[in-house]
N, CA and C atoms as a LAMMPS dump frame, in Angstrom:
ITEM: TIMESTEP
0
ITEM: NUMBER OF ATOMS
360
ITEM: BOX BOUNDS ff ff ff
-5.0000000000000000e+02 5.0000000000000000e+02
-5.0000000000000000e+02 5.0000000000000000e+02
-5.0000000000000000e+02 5.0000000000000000e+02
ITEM: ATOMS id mol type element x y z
1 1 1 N -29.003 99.728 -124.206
2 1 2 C -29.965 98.736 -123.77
3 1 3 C -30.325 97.857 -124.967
4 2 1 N -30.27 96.755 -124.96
5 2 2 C -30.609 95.512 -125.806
6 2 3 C -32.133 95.464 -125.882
7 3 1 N -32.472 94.65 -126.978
8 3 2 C -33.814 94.788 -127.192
9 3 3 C -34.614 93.392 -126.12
10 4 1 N -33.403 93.081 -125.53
11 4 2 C -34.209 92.008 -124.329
12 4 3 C -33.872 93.061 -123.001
13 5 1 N -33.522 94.134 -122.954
14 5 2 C -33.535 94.766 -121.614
15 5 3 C -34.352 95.705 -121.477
16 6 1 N -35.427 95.931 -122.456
17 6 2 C -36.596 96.393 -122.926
18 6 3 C -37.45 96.925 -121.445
19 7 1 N -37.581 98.172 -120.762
20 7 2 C -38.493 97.837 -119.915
21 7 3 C -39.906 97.988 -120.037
22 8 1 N -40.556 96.838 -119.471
23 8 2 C -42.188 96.725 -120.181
24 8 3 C -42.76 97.022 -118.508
25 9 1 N -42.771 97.354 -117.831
26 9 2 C -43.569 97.439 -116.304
27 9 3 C -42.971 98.511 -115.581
28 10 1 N -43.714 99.011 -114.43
29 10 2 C -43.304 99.711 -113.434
30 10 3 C -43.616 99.061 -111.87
31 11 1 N -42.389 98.717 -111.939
32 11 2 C -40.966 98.921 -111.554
33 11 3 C -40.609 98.519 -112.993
34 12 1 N -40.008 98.615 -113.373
35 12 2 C -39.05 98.353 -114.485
36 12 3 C -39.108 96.851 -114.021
37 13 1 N -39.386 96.254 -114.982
38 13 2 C -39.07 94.9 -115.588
39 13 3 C -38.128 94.491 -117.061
40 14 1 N -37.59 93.284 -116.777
41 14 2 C -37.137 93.259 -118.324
42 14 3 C -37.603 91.765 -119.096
43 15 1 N -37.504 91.919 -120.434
44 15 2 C -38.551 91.064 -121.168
45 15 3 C -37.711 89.655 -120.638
46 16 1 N -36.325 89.298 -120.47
47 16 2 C -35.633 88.11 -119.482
48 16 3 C -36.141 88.064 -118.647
49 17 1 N -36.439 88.849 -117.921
50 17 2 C -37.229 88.519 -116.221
51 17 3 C -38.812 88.073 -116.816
52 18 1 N -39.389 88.668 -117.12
53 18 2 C -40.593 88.31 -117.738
54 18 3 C -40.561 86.942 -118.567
55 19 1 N -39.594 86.492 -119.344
56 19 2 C -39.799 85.005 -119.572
57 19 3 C -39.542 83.728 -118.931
58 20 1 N -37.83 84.455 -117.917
59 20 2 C -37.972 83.628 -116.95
60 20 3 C -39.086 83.166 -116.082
61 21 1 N -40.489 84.081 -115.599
62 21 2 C -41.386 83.81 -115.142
63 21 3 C -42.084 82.892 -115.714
64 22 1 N -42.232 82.959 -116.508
65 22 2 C -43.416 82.519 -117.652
66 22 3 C -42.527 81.094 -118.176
67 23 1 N -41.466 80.548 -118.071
68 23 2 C -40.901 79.633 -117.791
69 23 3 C -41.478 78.793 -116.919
70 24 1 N -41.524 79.307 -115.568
71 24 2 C -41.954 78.741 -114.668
72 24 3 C -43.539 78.039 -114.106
73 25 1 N -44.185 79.085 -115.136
74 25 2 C -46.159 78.582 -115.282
75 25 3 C -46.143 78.322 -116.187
76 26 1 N -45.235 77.853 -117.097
77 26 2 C -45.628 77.72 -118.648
78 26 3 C -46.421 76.206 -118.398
79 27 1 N -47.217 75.853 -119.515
80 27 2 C -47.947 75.031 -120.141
81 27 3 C -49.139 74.508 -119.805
82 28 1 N -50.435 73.61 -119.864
83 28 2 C -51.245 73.599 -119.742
84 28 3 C -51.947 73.626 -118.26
85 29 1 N -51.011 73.27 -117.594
86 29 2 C -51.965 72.491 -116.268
87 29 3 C -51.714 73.403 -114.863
88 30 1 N -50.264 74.136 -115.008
89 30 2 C -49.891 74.688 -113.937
90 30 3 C -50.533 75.673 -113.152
91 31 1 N -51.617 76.271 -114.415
92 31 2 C -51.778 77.633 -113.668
93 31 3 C -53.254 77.108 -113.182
94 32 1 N -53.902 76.191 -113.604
95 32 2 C -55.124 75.921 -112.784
96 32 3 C -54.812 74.667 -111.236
97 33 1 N -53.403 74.081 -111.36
98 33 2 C -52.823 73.75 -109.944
99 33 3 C -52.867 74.499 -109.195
100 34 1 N -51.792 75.819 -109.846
101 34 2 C -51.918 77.082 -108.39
102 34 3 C -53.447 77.079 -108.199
103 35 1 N -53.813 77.548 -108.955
104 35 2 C -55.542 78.436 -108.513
105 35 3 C -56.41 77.015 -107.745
106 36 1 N -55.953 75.94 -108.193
107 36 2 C -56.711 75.185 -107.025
108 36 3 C -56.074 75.185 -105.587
109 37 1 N -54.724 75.239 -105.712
110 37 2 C -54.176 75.381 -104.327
111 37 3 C -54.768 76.666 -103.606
112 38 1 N -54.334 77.998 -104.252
113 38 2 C -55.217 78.799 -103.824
114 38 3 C -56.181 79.239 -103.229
115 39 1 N -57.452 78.4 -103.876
116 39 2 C -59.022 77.538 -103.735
117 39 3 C -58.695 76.962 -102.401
118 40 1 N -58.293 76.417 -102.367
119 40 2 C -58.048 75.209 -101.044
120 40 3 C -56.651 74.933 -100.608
121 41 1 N -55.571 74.748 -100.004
122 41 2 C -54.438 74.189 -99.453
123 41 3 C -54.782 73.941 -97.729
124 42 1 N -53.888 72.621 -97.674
125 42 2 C -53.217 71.535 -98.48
126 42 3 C -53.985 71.303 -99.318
127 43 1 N -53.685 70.142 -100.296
128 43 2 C -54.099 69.297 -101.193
129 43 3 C -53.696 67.833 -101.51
130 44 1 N -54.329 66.928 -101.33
131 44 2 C -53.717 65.745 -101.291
132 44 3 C -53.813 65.764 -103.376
133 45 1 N -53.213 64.679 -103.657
134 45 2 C -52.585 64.446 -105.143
135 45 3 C -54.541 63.763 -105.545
136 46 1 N -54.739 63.042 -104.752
137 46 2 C -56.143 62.649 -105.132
138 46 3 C -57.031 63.863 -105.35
139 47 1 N -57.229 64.904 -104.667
140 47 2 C -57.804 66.273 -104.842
141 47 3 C -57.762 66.484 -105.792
142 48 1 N -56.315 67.127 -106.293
143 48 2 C -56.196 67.753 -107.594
144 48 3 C -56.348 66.682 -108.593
145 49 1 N -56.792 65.701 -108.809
146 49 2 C -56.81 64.612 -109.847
147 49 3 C -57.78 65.193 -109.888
148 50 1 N -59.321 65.119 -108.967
149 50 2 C -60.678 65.576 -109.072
150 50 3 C -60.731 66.915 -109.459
151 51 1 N -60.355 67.61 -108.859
152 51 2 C -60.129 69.014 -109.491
153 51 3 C -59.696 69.858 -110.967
154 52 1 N -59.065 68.472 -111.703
155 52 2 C -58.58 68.883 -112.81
156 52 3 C -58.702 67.74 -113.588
157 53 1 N -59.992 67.126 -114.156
158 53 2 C -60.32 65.278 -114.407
159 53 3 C -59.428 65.282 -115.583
160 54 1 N -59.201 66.701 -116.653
161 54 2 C -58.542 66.072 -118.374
162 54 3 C -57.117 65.968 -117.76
163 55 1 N -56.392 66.451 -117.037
164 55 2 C -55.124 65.894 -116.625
165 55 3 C -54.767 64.862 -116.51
166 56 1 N -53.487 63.966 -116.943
167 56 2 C -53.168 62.741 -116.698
168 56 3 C -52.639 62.217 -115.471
169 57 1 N -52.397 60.869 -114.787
170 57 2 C -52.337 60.686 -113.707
171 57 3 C -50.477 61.533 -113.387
172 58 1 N -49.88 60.878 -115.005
173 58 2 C -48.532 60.807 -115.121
174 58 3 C -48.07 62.459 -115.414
175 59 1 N -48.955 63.382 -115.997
176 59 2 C -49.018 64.67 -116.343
177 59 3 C -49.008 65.65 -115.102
178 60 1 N -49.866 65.536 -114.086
179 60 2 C -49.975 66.181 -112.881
180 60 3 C -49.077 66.195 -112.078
181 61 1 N -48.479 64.612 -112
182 61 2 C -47.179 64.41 -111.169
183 61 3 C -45.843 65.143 -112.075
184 62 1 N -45.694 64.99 -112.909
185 62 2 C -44.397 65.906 -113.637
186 62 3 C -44.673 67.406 -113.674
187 63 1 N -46.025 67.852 -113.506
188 63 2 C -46.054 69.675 -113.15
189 63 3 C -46.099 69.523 -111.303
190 64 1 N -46.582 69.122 -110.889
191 64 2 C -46.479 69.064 -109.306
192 64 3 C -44.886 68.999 -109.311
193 65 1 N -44.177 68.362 -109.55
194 65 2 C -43.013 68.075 -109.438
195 65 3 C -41.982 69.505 -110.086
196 66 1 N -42.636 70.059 -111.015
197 66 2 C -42.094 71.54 -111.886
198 66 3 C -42.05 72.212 -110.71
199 67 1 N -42.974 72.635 -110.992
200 67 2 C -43.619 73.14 -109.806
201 67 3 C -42.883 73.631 -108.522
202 68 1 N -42.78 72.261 -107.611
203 68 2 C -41.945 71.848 -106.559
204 68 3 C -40.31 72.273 -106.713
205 69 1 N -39.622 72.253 -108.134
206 69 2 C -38.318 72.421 -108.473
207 69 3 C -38.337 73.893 -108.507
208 70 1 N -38.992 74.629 -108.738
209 70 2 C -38.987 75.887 -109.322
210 70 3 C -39.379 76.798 -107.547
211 71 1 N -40.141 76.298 -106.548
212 71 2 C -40.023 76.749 -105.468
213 71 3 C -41.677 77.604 -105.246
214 72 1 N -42.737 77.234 -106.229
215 72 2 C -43.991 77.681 -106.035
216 72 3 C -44.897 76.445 -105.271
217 73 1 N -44.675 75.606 -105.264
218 73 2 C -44.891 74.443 -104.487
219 73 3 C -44.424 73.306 -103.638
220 74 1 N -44.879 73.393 -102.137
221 74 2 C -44.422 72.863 -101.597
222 74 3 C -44.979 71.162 -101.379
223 75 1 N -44.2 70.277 -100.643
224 75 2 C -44.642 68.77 -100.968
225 75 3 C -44.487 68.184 -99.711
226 76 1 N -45.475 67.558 -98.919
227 76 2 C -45.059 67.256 -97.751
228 76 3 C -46.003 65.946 -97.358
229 77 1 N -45.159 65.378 -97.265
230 77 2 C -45.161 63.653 -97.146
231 77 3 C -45.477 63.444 -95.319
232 78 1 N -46.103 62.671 -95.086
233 78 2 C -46.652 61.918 -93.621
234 78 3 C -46.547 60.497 -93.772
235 79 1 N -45.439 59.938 -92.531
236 79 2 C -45.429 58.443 -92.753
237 79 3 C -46.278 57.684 -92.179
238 80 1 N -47.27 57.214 -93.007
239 80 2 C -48.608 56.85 -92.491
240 80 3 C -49.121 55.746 -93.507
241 81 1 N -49.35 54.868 -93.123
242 81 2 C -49.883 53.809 -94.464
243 81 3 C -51.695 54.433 -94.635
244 82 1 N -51.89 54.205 -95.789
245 82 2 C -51.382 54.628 -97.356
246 82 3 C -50.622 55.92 -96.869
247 83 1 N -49.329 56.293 -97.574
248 83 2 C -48.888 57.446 -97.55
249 83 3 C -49.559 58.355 -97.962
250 84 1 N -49.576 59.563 -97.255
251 84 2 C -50.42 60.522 -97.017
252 84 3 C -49.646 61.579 -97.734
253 85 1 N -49.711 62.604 -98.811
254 85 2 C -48.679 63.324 -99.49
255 85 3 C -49.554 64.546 -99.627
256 86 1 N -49.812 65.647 -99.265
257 86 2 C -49.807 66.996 -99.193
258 86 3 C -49.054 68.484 -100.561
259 87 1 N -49.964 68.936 -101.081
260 87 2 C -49.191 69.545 -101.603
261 87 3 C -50.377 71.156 -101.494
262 88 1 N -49.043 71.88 -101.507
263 88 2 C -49.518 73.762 -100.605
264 88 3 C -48.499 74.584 -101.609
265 89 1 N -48.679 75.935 -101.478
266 89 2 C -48.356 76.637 -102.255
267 89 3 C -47.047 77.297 -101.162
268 90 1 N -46.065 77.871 -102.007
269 90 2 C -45.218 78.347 -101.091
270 90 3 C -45.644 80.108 -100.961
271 91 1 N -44.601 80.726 -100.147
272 91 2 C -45.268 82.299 -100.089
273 91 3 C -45.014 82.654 -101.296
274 92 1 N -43.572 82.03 -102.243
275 92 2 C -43.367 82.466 -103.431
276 92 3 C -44.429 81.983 -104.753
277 93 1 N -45.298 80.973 -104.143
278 93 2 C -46.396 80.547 -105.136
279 93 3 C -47.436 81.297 -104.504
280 94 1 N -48.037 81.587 -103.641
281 94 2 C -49.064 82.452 -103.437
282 94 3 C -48.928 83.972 -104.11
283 95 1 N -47.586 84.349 -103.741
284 95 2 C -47.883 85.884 -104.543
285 95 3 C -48.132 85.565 -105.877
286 96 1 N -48.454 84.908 -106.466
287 96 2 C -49.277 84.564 -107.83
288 96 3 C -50.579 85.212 -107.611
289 97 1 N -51.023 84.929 -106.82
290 97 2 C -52.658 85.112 -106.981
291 97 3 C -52.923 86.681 -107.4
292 98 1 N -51.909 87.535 -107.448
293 98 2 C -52.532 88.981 -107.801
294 98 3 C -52.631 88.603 -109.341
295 99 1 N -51.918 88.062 -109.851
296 99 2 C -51.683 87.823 -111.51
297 99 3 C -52.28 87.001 -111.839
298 100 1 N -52.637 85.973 -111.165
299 100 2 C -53.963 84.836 -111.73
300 100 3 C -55.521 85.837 -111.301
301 101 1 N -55.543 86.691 -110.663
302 101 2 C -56.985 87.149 -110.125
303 101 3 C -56.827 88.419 -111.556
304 102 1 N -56.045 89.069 -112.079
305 102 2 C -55.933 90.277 -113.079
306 102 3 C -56.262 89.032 -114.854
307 103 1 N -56.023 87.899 -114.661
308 103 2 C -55.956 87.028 -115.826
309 103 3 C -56.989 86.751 -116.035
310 104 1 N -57.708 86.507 -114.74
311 104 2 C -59.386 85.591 -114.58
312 104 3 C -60.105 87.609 -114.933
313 105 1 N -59.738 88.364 -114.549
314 105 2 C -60.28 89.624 -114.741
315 105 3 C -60.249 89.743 -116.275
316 106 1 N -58.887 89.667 -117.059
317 106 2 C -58.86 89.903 -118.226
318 106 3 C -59.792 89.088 -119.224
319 107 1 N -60.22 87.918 -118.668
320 107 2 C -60.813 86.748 -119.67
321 107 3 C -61.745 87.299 -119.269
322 108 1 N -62.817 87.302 -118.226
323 108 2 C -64.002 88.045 -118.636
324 108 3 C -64.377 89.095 -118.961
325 109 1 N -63.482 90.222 -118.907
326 109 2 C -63.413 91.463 -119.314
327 109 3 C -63.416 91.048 -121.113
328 110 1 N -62.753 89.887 -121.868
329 110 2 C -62.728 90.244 -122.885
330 110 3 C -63.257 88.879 -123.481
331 111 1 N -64.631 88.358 -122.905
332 111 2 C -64.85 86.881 -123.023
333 111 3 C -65.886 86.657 -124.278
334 112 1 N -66.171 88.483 -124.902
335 112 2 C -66.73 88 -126.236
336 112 3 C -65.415 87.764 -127.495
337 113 1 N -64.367 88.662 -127.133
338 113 2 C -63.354 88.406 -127.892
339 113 3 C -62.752 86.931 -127.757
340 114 1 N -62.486 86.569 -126.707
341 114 2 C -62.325 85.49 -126.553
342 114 3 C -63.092 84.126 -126.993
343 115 1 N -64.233 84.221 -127.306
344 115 2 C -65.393 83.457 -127.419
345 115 3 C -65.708 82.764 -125.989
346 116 1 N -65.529 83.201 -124.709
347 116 2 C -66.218 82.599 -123.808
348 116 3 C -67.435 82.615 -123.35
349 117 1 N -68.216 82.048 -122.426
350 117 2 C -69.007 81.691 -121.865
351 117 3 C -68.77 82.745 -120.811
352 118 1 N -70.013 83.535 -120.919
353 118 2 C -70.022 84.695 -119.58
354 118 3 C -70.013 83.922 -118.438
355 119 1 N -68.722 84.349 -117.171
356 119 2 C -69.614 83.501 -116.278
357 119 3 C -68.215 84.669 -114.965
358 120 1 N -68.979 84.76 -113.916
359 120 2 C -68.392 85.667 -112.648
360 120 3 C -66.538 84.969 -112.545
């Protein structure tokens, strides 16, 4: 066994499968998209603008769009003037929520280490 076939979980995971994931939520904005979809679905693109104000107009649309490529978000357009554009989580983006609800657990569980702001 290679030191990338490492198993870190039960079921057995390997540290490749584990980055491939983490590939997929990587960088600033994605993981508070899911958790707003989560929060609420559908979502029109105006929503999550409000929902997430330091995001850029041009920033949101290239993770919505990650997102969408990778198969955790779905995108669904209505031909309707102004176009009406929808965006929902797929079943493969919802099973997130056990791992975003254990993350939001871990930050307040450790929110003096962290330096956070106590908050439920």
């Amino acid at each position: 066994m290679t030191s990338t076939d490492k198993k870190v979980s039960v079921p057995p995971c390997t540290i490749d499968q584990v980055e491939r994931a983490l590939r997929v939520i990587e960088g600033r904005w994605k993981l508070l998209i899911i958790h707003h979809l989560l929060v609420q679905e559908p979502r029109r693109f105006s929503d999550l603008e409000r929902a997430i104000p330091a995001v850029t107009q041009k920033m949101l649309i290239q993770q919505l769009r990650a997102l969408e490529a990778d198969g955790v978000v779905s995108r669904r357009s209505r031909p309707v003037v102004p176009p009406h554009v929808e965006y929902s989580l797929t079943p493969f983006g919802r099973a997130l929520e056990p791992a975003l609800n254990a993350l939001h657990d871990w930050a307040r569980d450790g929110a003096d280490v962290l330096n956070l702001p106590m908050s439920s």
